[in-house]
TIDRENKE-912465 format. One record per residue: x negated, y negated, z negated of N, C-alpha, C in turn. Coordinates in steps of 0.2 Angstrom, whole numbers, plus 5000, padded with zeros to 4 digits. Last residue first. Example, Ala and Ser with C-alpha at 12.3 -4.5 7.8 and 13.67 -1.06 7.14 Angstrom:
<rs>
493650114965493250054964493650004961493450284961493850224961493450164961
</rs>
This chain:
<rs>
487151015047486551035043486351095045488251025055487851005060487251005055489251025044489251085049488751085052489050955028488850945036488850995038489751025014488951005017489150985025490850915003490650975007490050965013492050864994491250834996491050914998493750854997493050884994492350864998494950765000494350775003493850794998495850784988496250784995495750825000495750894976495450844980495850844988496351004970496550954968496050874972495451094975496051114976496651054975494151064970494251064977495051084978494151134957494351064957494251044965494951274954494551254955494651174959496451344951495951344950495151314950497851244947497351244951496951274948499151214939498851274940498451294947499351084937499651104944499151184942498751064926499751034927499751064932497351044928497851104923498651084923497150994937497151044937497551084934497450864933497950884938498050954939496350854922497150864920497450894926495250854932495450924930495850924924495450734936495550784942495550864939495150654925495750644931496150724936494250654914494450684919495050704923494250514902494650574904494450574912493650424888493550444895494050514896493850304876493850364880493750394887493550214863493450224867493750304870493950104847493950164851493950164859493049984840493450014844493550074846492849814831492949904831493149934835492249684842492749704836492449794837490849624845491249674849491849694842489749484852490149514845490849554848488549444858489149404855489749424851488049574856487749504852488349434850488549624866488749664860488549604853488249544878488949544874489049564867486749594877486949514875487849534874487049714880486849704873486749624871487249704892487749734889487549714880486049634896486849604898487149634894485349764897485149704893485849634893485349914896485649844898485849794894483950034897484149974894484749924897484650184902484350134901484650064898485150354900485250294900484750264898484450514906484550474901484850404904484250594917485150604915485150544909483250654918483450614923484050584923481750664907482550664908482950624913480750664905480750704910481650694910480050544895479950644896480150674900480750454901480150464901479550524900482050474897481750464902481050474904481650484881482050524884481750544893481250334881480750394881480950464881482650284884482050284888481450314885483250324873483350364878482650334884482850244863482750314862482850354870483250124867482450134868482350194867484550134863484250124873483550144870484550164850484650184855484450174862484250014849483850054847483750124850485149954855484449904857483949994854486049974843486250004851485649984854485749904831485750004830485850024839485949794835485249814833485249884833487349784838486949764842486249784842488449894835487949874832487449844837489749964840489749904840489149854837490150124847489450074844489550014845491650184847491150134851490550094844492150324842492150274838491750234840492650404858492150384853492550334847492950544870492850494866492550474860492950634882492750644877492750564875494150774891494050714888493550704883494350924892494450874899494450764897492851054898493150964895493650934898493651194895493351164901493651084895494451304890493651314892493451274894495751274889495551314895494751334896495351124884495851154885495351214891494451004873494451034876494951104878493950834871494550884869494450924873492750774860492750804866493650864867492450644848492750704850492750714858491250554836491750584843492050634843490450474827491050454826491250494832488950584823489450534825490050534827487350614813487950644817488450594819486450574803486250624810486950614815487350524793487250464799486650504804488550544785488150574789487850564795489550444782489150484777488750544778489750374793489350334785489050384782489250394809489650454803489450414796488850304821488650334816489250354811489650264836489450234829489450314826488850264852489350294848489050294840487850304863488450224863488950254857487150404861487050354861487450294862487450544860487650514858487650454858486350664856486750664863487150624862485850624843485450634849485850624855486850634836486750574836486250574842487950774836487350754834487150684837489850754833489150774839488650754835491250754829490650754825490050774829492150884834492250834833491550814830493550954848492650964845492550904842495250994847494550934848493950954845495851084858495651094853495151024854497151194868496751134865496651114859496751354870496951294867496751224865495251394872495751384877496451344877493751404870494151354868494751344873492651474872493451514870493951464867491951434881492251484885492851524880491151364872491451314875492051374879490151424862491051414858491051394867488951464863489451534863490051494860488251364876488351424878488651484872488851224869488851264876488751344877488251254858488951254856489251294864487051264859487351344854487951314856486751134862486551214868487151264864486851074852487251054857487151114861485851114844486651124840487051114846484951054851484851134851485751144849484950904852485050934855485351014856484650904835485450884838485650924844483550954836483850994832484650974835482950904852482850914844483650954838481550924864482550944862482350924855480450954873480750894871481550884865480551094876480051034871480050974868482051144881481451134881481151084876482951314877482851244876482251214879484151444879483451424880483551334880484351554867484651474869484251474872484351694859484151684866484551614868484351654847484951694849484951694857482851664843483151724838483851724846482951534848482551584852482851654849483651484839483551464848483451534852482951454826483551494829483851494837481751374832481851464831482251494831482451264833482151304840481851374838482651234818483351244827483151294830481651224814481951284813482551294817480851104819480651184821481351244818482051004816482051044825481251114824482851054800482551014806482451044811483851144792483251084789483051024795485151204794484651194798484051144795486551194787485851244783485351234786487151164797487351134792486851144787487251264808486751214806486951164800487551424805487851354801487051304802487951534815487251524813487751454810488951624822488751634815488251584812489451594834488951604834488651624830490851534830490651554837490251624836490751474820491451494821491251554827489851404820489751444815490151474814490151294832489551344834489451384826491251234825491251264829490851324832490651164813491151224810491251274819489851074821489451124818489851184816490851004829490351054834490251104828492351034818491850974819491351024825493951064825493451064823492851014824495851044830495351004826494951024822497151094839496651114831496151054834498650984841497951024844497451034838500151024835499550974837499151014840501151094850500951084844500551034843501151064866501751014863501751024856500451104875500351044873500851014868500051274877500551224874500151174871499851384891499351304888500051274884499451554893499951484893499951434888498451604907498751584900499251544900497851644917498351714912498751684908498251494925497851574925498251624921499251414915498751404917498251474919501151354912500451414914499751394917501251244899501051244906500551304906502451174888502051224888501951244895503151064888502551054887502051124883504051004903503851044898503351034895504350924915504850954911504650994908503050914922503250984924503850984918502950764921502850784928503150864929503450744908503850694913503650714922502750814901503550814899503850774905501450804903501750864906502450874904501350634899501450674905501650754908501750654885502250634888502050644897500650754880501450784880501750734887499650664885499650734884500350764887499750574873499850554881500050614886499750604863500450604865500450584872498450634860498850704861499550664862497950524865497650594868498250644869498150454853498350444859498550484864497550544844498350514844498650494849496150494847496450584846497450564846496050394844495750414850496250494853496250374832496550324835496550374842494850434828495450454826496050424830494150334833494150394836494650454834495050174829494350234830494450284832495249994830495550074830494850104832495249884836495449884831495449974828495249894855495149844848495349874841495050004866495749994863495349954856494950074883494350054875495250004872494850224895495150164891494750144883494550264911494350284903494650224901494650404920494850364920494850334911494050454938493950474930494250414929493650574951494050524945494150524939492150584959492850614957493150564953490750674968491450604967491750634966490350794966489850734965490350674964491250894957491150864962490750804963491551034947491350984948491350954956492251174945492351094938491751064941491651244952492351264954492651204948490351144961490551214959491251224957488951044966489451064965489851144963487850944954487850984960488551014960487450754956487450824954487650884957487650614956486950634960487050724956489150574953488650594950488250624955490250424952489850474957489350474954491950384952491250374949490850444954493550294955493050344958492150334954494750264942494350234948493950304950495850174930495650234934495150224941495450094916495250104922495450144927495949984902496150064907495950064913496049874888495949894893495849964898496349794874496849834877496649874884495649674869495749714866496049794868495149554878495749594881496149644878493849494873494549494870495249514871492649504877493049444880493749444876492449644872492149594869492349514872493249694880493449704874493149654872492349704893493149644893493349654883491349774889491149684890491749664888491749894890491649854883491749784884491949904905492449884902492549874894490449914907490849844909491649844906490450034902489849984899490049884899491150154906491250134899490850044899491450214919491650154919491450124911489950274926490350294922490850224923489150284936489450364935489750364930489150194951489150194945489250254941487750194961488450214962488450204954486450054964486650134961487250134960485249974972485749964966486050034968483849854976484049934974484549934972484249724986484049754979484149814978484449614996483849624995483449684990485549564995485449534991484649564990486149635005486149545004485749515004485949755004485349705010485249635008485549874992486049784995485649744999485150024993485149984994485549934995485750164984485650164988485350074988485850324972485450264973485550224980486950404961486550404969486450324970486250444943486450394950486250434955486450594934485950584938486250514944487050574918486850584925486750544926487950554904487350584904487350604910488550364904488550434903487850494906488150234903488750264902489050344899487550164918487450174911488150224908486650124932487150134930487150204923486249944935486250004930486650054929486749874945486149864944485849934938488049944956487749914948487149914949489649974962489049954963488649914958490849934956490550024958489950034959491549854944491149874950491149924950493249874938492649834937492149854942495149814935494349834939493649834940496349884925495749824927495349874932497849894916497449894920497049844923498149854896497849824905497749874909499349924884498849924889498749884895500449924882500049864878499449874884501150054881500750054875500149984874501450054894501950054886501750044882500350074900500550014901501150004893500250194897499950174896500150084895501150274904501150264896500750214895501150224917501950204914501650214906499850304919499850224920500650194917500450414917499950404914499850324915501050434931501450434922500950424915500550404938500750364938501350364933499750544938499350474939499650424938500650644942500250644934499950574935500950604955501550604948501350594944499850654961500350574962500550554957500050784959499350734956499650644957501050814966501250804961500450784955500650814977501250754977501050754969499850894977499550824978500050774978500551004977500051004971499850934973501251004988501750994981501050974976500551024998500650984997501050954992499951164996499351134992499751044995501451244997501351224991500551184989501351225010501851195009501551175001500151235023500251275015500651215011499951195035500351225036500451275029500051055032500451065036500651145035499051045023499450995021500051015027497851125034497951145028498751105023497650995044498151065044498351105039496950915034497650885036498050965038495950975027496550975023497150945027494851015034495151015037496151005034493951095023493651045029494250985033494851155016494251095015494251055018495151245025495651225022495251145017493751315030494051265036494851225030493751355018493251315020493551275024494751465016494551395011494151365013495751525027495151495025494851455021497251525028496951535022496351535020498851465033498251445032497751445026500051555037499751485035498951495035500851675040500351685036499851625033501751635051501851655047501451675039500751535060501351515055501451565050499051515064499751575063500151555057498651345063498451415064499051465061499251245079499051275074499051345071498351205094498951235092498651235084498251025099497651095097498351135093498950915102498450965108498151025106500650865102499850915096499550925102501450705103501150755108500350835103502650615097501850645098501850695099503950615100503750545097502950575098505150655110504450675109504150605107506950675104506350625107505550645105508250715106507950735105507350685109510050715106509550665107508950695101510950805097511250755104510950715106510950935086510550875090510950865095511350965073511550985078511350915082510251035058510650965062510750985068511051145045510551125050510751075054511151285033511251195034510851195039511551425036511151385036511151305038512751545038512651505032511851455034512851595051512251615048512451595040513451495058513751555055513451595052512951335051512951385055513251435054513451175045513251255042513251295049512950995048513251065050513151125048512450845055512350885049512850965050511950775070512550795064512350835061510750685077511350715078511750745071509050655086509750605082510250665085507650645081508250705082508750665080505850665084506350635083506950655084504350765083505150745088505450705082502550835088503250765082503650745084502251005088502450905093502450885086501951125085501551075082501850995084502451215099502551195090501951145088502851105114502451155108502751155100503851085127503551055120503351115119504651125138503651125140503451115134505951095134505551165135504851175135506050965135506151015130505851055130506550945151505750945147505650975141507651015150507051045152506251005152508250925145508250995141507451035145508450825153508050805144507950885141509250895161508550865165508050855158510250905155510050955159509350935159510750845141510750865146510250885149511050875126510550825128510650825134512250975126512250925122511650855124511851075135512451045135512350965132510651135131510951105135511151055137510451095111510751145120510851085124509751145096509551095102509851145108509751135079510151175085510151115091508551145066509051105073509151165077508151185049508251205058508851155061506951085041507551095043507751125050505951085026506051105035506851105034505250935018505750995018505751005026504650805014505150825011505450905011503950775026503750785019504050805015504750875038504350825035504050825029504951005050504651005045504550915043505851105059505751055060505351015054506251245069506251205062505651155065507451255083506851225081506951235073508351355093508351325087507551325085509351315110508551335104508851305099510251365124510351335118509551365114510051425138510051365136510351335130508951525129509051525134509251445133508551525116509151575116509551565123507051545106507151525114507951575113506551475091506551515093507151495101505251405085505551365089505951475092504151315072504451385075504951355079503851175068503351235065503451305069503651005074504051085076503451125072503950875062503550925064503750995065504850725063504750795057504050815063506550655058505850655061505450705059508350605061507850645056507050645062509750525058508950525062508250555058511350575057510650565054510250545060513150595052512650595057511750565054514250705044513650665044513150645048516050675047515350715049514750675047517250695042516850675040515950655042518150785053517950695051517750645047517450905050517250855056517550795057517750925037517050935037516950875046519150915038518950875034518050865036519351055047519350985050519250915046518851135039518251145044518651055048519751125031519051155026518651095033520651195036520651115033520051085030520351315040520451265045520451185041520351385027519851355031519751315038521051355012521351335019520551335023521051344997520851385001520951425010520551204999520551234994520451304998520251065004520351115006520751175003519650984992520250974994520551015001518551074986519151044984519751034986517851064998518151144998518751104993517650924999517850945005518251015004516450924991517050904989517850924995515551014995516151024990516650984989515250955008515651015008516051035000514450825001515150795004515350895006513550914996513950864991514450844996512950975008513151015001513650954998512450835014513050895016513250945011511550785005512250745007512850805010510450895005510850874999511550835002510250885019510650955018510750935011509650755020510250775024510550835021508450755010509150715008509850735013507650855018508050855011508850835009507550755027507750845029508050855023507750575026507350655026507850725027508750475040508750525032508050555031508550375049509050375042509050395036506850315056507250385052507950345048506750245070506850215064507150295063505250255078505750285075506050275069504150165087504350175083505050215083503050175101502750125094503350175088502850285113503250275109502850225103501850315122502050255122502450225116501350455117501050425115501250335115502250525127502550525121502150455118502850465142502250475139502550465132503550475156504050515148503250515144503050465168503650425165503750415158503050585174503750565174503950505172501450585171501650585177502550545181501850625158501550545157501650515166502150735158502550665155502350645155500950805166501450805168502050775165499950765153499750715161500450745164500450865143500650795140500650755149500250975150501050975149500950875149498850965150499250965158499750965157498550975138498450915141498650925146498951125135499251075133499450995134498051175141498651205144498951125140496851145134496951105140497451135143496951205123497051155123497051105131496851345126497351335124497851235125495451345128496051355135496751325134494751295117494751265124495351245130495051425112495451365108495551295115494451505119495151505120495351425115493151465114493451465122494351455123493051485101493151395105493351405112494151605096493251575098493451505101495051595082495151575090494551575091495251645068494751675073494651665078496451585064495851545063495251585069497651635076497351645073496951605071499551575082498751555084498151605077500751665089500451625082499751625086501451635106500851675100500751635096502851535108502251535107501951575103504251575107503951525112503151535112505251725101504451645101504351625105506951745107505951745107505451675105508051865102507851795103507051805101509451905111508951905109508551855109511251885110510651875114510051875110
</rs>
């Protein structure tokens, strides 16, 4: 017998009229079961037995063992298999539905896995079959019946109870081809999560990277902690707050953009060992490495430096692409990313004279930066100093060929303000930035523990400020009373959450690894 869709795939291109039409065919199915009696939405609850997975993994294992003692007998084969039989309550999402009069074969989708059901007649009876009929692809059914191979070979459940647990009003967009508009796949990640199987493995498996990094960490002694999001200062790192008001309290106060300044505090309480992951928000702008909100996650660790920092780094590294992707060589675009060497180790200035040819190590001072500036087309402004300009040359001729990972090491003290000085090069300071694929995904410290050398600092950056920088840090004065009561040595770090996911899930762009991207208003 031949067999028929039930349903035109739907295109994104629907104009709203038809999406309209469609959708009110649909509310006259739901008012005609709800007329009967048969209202999906009454339904509170379905106790599932299995996933779709676990059912066709159960059946594969109880059929081998079964061909064992079968052997080569298929009558013995097929009557151990039916007094064994598997029964299940599986739940899911209709995605296809193919019509074979009165028998159908649905798949059926959870989080886990699709699975075809075999749905007859015979089996639900007459009157349950023909409401059957009126569903849609998109419902949410409920399936109580047996596990089974088809003659096709295709593991599937053989329904004897089928229940309309939810009702879709809006169809979904054309199965066979999913869902490819990136905007509407933004806008709209729940469909996007239903109908592109693999942007749901990439957020399962940010799940994975997130809570294998929490198991190292915690092995290593580590606190989880939490500290505000809302602040009187928000300090830390170089941006721009979003600003908003506390009625309570009657006070301006500002999204946080870093976690570093509160979680010194707890080092200097004596916690020694502390880990944040959290949301931070920069007033900045979007593109394929950024988004105003995102996750970051930074740890500070007593006794230890920035070398400390790098150790860490590189076995955290290994232990999550060993424990999320089974390896620790990960394709990333053309490349292929080994995390499992060490990672090189340059200072910026061997970096930018690696890059660029020019050795600021021979640079005297800021007028001869900002001529070598302009010799290699940098552009800088007036306020910049030799630190700053060493930091432009690195940005625009080393950061696009650092694809291995590689730590930058030794920053100019200018760009640098929470971070101890170098003893025997006290322009420059105790950090590292690691960088993989071109792109930061960490930058850490040998933490400023000087209370007079950090008082100094703030004041550097507020005439920063004051010249025009919108990105400097200000004085906190709370922070520097702790520092007063006295901060042990420490290393410090900050990690990008969302573009490690990146690089474990071979994402392009950090909207791909956001459940909900920050996107403009339709009605702007």
């Amino acid at each position: 017998m031949s067999e028929e869709i039930l349903e035109t795939p739907v295109e994104e291109e629907l104009s709203q009229e038809e999406v309209n039409s469609l959708k009110q065919i649909r509310i006259d199915k739901l008012n005609a079961l709800k007329a009967k009696g048969a209202d999906p939405f009454e339904i509170t609850r379905f106790d599932v037995t299995s996933s779709n997975a676990k059912a066709k993994l159960s059946y594969e294992t109880l059929e081998a063992a079964c061909k064992v003692q079968a052997g080569d007998d298929e009558e013995k084969l097929k009557q151990l298999l039916d007094e064994q039989r598997i029964d299940v309550r599986i739940a899911g999402r209709i995605m296809s539905w193919r019509d074979m009069g009165k028998a159908n074969f649905i798949d059926v989708r959870d989080k886990t896995d699709r699975v075809q059901v075999y749905v007859r007649m015979n089996d639900i009876g007459e009157e349950e079959f023909k409401d059957f009929k009126t569903w849609d692809i998109g419902d949410i059914v409920g399936i109580d019946g047996y596990v089974f191979r088809t003659r096709r070979g295709e593991i599937s459940v053989h329904a004897h109870k089928i229940t309309l647990l939810s009702k879709s009003l809006l169809p979904l967009p054309e199965k066979w081809h999913g869902l490819t508009n990136t905007d509407v796949r933004y806008r709209q990640r729940y469909t996007d999560l239903i109908c592109n199987p693999e942007v749901k493995e990439t957020f399962i498996k940010r799940s994975q990277i997130i809570s294998s990094i929490r198991r190292y960490l915690d092995s290593q002694g580590f606190m989880e902690v939490e500290t505000p999001m809302l602040v009187s200062n928000a300090g830390g790192a170089a941006a721009r707050p979003f600003e908003t008001h506390y009625n309570a309290l009657n006070e301006d106060v500002k999204l946080r953009i870093s976690l570093e300044l509160y979680l010194k505090r707890l080092i200097v309480g004596g916690l020694e060992r502390v880990y944040e992951i959290g949301r931070v928000f920069r007033n900045e702008g979007v593109d394929a490495r950024h988004n105003p909100e995102f996750t970051l996650m930074e740890l500070y660790q007593a006794y230890t430096d920035y070398h400390g920092m790098m150790e860490l780094t590189e076995n955290m590294f290994r232990h999550v692409a060993m424990e999320v992707c089974g390896k620790t060589c990960v394709p990333y675009g053309e490349y292929e990313i080994d995390l499992g060497k060490p990672f090189e180790r340059l200072t910026m200035i061997d970096a930018v004279k690696k890059y660029s040819g020019v050795d600021f190590a021979k640079v005297k001072d800021t007028d001869e930066a900002k001529a070598l500036a302009k010799q290699h087309h940098v552009e800088f402004e007036d306020r910049h100093t030799k630190g700053d300009i060493l930091n432009l040359f690195f940005e625009q001729f080393v950061e696009e060929n650092l694809i291995q990972p590689t730590f930058i090491m030794d920053h100019p003290v200018e760009i640098s303000p929470l971070t101890k000085r170098k003893p025997d090069a006290p322009d420059y300071v105790e950090r590292f930035e690691l960088f993989i694929t071109g792109r930061e995904m960490c930058n850490a410290y040998s933490e400023l523990n000087d209370p007079i050398d950090q008082r100094e600092r703030f004041a550097e950056q507020e005439k920063q400020f004051a010249a025009g920088d919108e990105e400097a840090n200000h004085t906190d004065e709370d922070f520097l009373r702790a520092l007063e009561i006295g901060m042990p040595p420490t290393g410090g770090i900050g990690y990008g959450i969302d573009r490690l996911v990146m690089l474990l899930t071979n994402s392009p762009a950090i909207r791909d690894v956001l459940l909900f991207p920050t996107m403009k208003s339709l009605d702007k």
